[in-house]
C-alpha positions as a Markdown table, in Angstrom:
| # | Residue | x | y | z |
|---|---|---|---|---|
| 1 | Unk | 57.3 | 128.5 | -22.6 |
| 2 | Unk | 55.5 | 128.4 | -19.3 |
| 3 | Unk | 51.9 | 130.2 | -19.7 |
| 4 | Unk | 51.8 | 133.4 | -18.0 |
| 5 | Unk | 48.3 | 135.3 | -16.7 |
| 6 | Unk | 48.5 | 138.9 | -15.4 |
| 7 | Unk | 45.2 | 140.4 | -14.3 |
| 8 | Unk | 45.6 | 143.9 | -15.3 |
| 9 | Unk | 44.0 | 147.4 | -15.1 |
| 10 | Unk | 45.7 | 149.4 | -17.6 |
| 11 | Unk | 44.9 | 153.2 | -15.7 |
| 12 | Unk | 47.4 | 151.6 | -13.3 |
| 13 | Unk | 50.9 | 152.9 | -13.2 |
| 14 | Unk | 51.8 | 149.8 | -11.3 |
| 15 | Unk | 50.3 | 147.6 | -13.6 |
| 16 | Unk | 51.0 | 149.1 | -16.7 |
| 17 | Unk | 55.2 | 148.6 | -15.2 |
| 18 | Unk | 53.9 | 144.9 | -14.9 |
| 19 | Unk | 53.0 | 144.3 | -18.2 |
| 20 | Unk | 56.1 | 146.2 | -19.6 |
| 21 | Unk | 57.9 | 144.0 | -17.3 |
| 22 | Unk | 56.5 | 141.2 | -19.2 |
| 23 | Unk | 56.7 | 142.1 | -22.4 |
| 24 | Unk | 60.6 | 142.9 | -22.1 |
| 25 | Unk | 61.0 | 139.3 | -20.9 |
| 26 | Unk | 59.4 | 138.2 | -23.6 |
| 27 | Unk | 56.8 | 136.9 | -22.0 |
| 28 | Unk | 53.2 | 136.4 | -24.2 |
| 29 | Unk | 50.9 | 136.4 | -21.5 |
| 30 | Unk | 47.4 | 136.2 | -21.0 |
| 31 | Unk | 46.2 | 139.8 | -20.1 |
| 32 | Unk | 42.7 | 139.8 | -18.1 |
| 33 | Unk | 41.1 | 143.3 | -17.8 |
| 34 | Unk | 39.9 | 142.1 | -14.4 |
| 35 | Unk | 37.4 | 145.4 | -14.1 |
| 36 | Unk | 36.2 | 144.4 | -17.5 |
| 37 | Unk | 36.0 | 140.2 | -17.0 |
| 38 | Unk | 36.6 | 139.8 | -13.2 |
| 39 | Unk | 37.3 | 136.9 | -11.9 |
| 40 | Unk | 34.8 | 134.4 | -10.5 |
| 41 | Unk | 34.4 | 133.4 | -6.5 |
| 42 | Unk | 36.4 | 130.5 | -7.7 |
| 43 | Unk | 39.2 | 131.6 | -9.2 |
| 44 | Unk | 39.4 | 134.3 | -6.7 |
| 45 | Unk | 40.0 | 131.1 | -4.4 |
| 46 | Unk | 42.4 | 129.5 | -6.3 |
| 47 | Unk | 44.3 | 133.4 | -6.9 |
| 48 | Unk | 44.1 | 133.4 | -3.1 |
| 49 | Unk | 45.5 | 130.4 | -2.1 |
| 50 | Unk | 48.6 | 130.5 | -4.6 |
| 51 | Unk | 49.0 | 133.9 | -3.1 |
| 52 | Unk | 49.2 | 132.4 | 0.3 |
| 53 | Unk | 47.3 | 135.5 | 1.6 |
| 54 | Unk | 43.8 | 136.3 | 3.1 |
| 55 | Unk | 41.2 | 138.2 | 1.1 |
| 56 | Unk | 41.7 | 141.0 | 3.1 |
| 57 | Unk | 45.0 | 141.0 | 2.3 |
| 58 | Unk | 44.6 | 141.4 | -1.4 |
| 59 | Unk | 41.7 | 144.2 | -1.0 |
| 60 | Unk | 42.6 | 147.8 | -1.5 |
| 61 | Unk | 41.0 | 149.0 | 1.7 |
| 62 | Unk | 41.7 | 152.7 | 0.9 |
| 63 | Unk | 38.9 | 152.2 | -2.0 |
| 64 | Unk | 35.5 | 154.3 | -1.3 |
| 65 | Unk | 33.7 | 151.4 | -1.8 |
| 66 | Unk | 35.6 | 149.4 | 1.1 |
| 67 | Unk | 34.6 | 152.1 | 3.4 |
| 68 | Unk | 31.0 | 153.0 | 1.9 |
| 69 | Unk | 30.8 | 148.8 | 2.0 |
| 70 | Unk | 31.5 | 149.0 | 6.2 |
| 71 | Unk | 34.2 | 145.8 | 4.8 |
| 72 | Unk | 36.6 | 146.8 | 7.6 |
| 73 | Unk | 34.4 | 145.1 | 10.4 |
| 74 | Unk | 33.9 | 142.2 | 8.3 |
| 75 | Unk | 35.4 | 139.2 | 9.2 |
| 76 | Unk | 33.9 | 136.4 | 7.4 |
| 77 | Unk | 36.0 | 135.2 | 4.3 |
| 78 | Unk | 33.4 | 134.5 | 2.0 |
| 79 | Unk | 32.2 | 137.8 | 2.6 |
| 80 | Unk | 34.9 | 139.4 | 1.8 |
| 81 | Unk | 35.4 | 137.1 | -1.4 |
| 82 | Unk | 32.0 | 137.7 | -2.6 |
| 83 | Unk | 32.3 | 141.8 | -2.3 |
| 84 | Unk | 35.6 | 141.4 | -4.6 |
| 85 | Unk | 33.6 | 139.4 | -7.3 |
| 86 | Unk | 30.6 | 142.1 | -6.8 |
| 87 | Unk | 33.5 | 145.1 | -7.1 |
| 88 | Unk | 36.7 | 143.9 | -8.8 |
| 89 | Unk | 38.1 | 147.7 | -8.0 |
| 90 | Unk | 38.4 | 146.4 | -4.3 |
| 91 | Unk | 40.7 | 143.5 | -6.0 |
| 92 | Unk | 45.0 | 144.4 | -5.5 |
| 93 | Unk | 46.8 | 144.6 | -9.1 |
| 94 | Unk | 48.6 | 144.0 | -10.4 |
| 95 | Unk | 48.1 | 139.9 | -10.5 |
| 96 | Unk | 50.8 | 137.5 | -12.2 |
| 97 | Unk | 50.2 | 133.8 | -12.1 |
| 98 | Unk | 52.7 | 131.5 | -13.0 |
| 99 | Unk | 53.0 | 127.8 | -13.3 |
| 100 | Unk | 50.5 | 127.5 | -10.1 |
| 101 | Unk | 51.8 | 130.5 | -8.4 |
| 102 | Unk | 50.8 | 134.2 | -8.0 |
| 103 | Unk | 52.5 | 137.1 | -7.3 |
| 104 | Unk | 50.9 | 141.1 | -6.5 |
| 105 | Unk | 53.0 | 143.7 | -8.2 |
| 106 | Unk | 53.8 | 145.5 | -5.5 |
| 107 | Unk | 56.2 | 146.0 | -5.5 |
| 108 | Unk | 57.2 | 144.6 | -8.9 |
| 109 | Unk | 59.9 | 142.8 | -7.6 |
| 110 | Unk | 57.4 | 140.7 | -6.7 |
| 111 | Unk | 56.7 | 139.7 | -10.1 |
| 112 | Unk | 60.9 | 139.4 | -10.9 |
| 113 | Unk | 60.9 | 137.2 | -8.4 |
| 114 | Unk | 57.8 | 134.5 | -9.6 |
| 115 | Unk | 59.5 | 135.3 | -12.6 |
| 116 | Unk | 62.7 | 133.7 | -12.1 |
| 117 | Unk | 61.1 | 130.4 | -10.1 |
């Protein structure tokens, strides 16, 4: 079986579906409490670039701390990068990686759809 990775925050309704999603798949994956163990500026990289998406893409800009951070004028990448590894709150959930590819949650199609590849 292909290894799965989901980086989860279990006080998420959307996440918590995720891993349910998972589990009635059968899928054993690797769970990573990303507010717990966040990920490093590197494998925020490689999560990025799987994802095919920006690091403001996969930020929650409705957070506090995006606005208290002034992150919305920020344009610099590794800016951005850097204040998800220094607050993995700002960080989109939930995350499913697969065989070299990623997937967000939302919506959980999303994740059907990784699933199946």
């Amino acid at each position: 079986m292909s290894r799965v990775k989901i980086y989860h925050n279990p006080r998420c309704s959307k996440s918590r579906n995720a891993v349910a999603l998972l589990q009635e798949q059968g899928i054993e994956a690797e769970v990573v409490k990303y507010l717990d163990t966040p990920p490093t500026k590197e494998e925020l990289k490689e999560i990025l670039s799987m994802l095919g998406i920006s690091a403001r893409e996969l930020m929650r800009t409705k957070e506090a701390i995006y606005k208290e951070m002034g992150l919305k004028d920020v344009e610099d990448e590794e800016a951005l990068i850097d204040a998800m590894v220094a607050n993995p709150k700002l960080i989109e959930r939930p995350i499913v990686i697969k065989e070299g590819k990623a997937a967000i949650g939302r919506p959980i199609e999303n994740i059907i759809a990784l699933l199946q590849c």
